[in-house]
PATI-854185 format. One line per field, with one value per residue (C-alpha): x, y, z; residue number from 1; residue in one letter. Coordinates in steps of 0.001 Angstrom, whole numbers, padded with zeros to 6 digits, m for minus. Example, Ala and Ser with C-alpha at 12.3 -4.5 7.8 and 13.67 -1.06 7.14 Angstrom:
xx 012300, 013670
yy m004500, m001060
zz 007800, 007140
resi 1, 2
resn A, S
//
This chain:
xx m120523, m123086, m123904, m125124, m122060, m120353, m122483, m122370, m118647, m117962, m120413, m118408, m115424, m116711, m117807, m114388, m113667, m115876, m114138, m110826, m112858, m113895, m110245, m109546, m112485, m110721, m107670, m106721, m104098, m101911, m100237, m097289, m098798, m101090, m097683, m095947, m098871, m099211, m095360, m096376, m098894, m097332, m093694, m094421, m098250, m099041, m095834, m096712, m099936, m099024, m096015, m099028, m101622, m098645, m097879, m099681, m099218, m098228, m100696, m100693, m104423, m103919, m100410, m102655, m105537, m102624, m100949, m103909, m105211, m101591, m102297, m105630, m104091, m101619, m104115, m107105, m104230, m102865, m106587, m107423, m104313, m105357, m108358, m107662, m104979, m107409, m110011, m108278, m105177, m106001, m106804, m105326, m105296, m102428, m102981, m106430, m104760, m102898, m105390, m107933, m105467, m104154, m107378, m109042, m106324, m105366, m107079, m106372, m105425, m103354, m105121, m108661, m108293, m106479, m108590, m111509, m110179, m108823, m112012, m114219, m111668, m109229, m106113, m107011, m108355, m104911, m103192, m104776, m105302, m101128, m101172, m103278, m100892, m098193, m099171, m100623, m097004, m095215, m097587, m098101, m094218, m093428, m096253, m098255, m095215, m094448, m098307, m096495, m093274, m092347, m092231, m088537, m087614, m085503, m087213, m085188, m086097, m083446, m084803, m088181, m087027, m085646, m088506, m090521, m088056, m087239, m090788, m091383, m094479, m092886, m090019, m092892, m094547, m091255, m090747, m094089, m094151, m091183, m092689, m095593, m093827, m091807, m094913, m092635, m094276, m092560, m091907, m095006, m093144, m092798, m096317, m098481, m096027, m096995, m100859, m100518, m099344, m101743, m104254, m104017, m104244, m108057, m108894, m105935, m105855, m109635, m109350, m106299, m108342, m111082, m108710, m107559, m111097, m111664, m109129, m111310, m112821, m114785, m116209, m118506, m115700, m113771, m116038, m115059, m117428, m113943, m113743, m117038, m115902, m113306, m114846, m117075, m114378, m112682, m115897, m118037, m116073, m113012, m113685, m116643, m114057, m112194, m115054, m114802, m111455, m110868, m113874, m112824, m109146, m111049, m110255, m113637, m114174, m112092, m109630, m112058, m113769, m110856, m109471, m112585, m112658, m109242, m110362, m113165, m112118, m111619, m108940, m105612, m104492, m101010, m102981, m102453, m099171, m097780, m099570, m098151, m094683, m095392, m096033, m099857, m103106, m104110, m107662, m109251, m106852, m108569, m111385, m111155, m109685, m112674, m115708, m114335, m113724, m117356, m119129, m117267, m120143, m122935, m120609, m118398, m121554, m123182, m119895, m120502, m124304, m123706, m120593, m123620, m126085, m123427
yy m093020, m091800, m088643, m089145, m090168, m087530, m084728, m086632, m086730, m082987, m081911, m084266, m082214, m078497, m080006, m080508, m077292, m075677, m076994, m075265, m072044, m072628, m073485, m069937, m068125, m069620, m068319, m072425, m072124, m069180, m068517, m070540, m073285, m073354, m072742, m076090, m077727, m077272, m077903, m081341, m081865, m080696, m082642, m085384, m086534, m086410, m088428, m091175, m091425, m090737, m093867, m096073, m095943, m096601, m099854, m102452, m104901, m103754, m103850, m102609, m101388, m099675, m097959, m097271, m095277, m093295, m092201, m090926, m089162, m087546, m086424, m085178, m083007, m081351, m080944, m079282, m077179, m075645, m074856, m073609, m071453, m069550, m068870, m067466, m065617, m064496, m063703, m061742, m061031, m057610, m056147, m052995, m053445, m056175, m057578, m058746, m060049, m061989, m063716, m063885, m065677, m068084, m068351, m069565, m072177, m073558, m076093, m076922, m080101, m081340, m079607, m080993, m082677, m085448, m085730, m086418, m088886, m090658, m090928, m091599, m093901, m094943, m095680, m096754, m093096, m091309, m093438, m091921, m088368, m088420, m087219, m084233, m083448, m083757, m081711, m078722, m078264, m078573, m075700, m073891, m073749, m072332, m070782, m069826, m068295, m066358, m064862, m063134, m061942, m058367, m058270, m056569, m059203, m062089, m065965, m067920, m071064, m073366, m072344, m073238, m076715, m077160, m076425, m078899, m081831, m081052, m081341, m084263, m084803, m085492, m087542, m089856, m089971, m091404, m093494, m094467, m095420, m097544, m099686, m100018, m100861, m103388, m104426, m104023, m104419, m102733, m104355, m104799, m102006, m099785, m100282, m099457, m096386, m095014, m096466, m094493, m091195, m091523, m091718, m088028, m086276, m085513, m084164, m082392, m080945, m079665, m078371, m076367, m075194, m074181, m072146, m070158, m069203, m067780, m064808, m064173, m060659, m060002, m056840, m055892, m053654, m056889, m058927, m057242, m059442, m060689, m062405, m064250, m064563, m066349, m068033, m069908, m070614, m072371, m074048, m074947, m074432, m075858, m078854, m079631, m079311, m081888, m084134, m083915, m084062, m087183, m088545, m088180, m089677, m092614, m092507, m093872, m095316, m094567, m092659, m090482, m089753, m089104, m086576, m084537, m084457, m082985, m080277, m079858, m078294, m074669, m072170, m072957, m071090, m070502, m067606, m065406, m066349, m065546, m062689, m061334, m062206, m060055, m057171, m057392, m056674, m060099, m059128, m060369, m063350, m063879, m063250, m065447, m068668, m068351, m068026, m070697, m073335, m072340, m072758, m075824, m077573, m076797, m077175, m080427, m081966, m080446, m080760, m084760, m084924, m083428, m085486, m088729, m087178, m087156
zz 103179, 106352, 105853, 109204, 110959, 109289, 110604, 114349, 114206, 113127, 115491, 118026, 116789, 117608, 120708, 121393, 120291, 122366, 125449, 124047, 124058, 127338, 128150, 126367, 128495, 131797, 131259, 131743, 128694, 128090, 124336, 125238, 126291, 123091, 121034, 122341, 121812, 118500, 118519, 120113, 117193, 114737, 115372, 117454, 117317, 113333, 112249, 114628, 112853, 109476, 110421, 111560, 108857, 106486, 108695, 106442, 103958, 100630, 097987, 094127, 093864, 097357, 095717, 092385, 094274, 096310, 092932, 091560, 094553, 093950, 090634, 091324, 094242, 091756, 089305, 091466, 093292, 089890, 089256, 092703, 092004, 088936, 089932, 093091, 090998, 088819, 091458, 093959, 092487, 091433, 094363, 095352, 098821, 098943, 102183, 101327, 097964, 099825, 102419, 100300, 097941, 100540, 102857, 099810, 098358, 101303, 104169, 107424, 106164, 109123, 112331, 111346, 107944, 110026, 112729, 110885, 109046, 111589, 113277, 110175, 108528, 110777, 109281, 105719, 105547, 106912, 104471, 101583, 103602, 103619, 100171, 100597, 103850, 101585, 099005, 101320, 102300, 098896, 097791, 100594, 101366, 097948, 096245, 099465, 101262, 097628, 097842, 101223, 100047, 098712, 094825, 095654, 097956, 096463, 097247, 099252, 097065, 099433, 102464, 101076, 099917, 103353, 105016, 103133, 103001, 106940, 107652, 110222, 108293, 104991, 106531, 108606, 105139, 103169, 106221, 105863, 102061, 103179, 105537, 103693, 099680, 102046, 104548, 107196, 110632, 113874, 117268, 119487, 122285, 119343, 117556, 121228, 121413, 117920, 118815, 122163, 120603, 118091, 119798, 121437, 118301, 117470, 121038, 121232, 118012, 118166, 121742, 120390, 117471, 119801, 122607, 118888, 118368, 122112, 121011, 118036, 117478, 114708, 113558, 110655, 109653, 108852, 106659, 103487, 100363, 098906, 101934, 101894, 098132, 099778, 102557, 099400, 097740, 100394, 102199, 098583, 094908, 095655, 097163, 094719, 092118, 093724, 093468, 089618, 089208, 091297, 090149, 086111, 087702, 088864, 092518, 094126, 098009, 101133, 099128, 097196, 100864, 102689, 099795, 099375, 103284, 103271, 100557, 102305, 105655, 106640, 105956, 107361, 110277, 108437, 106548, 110056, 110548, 106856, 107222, 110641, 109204, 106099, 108659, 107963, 109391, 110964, 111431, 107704, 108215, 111951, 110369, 107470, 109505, 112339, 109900, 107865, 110720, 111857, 108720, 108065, 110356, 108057, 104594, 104945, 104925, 101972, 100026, 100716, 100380, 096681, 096258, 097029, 094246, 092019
resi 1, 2, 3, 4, 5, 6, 7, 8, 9, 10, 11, 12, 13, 14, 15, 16, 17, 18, 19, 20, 21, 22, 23, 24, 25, 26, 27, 28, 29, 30, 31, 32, 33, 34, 35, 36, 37, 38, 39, 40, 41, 42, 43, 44, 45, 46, 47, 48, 49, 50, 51, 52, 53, 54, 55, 56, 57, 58, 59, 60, 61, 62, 63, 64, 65, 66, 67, 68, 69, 70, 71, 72, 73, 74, 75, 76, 77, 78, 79, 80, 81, 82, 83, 84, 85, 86, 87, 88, 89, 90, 91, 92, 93, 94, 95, 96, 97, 98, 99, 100, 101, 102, 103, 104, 105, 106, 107, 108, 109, 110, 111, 112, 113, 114, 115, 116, 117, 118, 119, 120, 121, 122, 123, 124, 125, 126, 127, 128, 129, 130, 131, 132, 133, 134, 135, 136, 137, 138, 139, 140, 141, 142, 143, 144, 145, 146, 147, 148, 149, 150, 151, 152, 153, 154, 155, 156, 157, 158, 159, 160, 161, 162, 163, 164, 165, 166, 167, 168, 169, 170, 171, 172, 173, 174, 175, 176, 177, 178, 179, 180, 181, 182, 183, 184, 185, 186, 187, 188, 189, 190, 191, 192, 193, 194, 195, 196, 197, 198, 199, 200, 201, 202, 203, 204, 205, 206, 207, 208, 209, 210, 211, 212, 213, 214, 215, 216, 217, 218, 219, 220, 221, 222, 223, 224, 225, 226, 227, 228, 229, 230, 231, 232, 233, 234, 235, 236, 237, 238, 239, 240, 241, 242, 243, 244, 245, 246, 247, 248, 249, 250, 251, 252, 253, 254, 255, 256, 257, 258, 259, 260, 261, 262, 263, 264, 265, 266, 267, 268, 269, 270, 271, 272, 273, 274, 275, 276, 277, 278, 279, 280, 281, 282, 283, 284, 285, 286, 287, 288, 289, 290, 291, 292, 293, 294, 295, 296, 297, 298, 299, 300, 301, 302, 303, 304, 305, 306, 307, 308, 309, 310
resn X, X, X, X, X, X, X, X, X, X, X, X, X, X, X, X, X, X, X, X, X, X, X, X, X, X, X, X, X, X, X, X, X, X, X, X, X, X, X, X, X, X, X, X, X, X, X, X, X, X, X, X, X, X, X, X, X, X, X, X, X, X, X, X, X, X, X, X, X, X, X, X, X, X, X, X, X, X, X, X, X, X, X, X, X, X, X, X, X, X, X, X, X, X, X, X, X, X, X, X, X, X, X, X, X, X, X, X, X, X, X, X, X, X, X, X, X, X, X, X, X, X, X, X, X, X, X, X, X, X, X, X, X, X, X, X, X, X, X, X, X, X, X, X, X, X, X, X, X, X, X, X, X, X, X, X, X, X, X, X, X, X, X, X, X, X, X, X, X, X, X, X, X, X, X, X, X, X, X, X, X, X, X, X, X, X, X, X, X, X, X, X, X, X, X, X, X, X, X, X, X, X, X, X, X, X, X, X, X, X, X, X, X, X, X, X, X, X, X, X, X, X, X, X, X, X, X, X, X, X, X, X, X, X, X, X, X, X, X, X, X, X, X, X, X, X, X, X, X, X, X, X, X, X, X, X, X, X, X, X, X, X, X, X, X, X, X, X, X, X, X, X, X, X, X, X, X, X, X, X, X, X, X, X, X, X, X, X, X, X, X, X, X, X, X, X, X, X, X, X, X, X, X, X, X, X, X, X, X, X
//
């Protein structure tokens, strides 16, 4: 791995960003806009490339190296979980329990996790960086979303097992496995369609990011130290961790560069929208989200320069 091209690529990346805060600054793209957008993303752009890194022929080491990158997701989430539990969960103010909880867990795995992979890896490294995608929405559909819901309130655990088996993500990703435990390989038409669509997704997604972070406010009223508690949790520990627990798996290569990469990245943006749906103050979770995605320049790197001395 380059630590080189790394470093060139994210800093290509919040370039791109940039331009969406211009964008912002312009007044070029207005909430809705940004909202279908992400709809567009979200429901259109990430299956087809989640469909077309799984479009190759089958092999058993490949399958091997995907079912322990699996394992070493639930394993470093169930960690990540108690000690976030353990961490924050005792704070009295219970809006910061809960951001700090969730900011700190949970990556933007999809938004930028993809992105980067895509354009380090191509589509060997969104094959393997499926797994992370899938398992940032089996936990953050059930036990993130519980983080936000009123200990009087009952869980809706159907709805929540809906939401995750609904999710055109995880359906492209069952497609996916399909296609590739059957190396089935689409119509030409069909393959430049997915390659086409595809192809959108790491500009768009970045410049998206970046008109987010034009709306940003931040005050020193806001930077509360559980916060930067969380902000190292989410930037440093946790995704050193996962070095060591894929590592001791014996996941190694593309798929132990693409995982870290995905644990690596800043705090998802779902933190601000649990939280406004839990009736809370957004600002910590603004605040959380922004510093993260901006520190992410300086500490994806280090995260893969100690991953190299390792």
């Amino acid at each position: 791995m380059d630590l080189g091209q790394l470093t060139s690529q994210i800093v290509l990346m919040f370039v791109l960003m940039l331009i969406g805060v211009l964008i912002n600054k312009l007044g070029f793209m207005h909430p809705q806009t940004s909202n279908d957008l992400t709809n567009i993303l979200l429901y259109i752009v990430s299956p087809c490339l989640i469909i077309g890194a799984f479009e190759r022929s089958y092999s058993p080491s490949r399958l091997k190296q995907l079912m322990l990158v699996v394992i070493g997701i639930v394993v470093f989430y169930i960690i990540e979980i108690i000690v976030a539990k353990f961490t924050f969960g005792r704070l009295s103010n219970i809006n910061l329990q809960r951001i700090t909880q969730y900011g700190s867990i949970y990556s933007n795995a999809g938004f930028m996790g993809i992105p980067l992979t895509s354009a380090l890896f191509g589509n060997t490294g969104v094959f393997f960086a499926v797994a992370s995608l899938a398992g940032f929405n089996v936990f953050s559909w059930t036990h993130g979303v519980s983080l936000f819901k009123n200990p009087k309130q009952t869980t809706d655990h159907w709805q929540n097992f809906r939401e995750i088996i609904m999710n055109p993500n995880i359906i492209a990703i069952f497609l996916g496995l399909l296609i590739f435990l059957v190396s089935f390989h689409m119509p030409a038409p069909v393959d430049r369609v997915i390659h086409y669509v595809s192809s959108i997704n790491t500009p768009l997604s970045m410049i998206v990011i970046g008109n987010s972070l034009g709306n940003i406010r931040i005050s020193r009223q806001l930077i509360d130290w559980h916060l930067w508690l969380a902000l190292f949790f989410r930037n440093l520990l946790f995704p050193i961790l996962s070095i060591f627990v894929l590592q001791a798996l014996g996941v190694s290569g593309v798929a132990l560069y693409t995982t870290v990469l995905m644990a690596a990245c800043p705090a998802a943006g779902l933190v601000v929208l649990f939280t406004l749906q839990a009736y809370g103050d957004t600002s910590p979770a603004v605040a959380l989200m922004s510093l993260s995605t901006i520190l992410s320049l300086a500490t994806i790197p280090l995260v893969f320069a100690l991953m190299m001395a390792l």
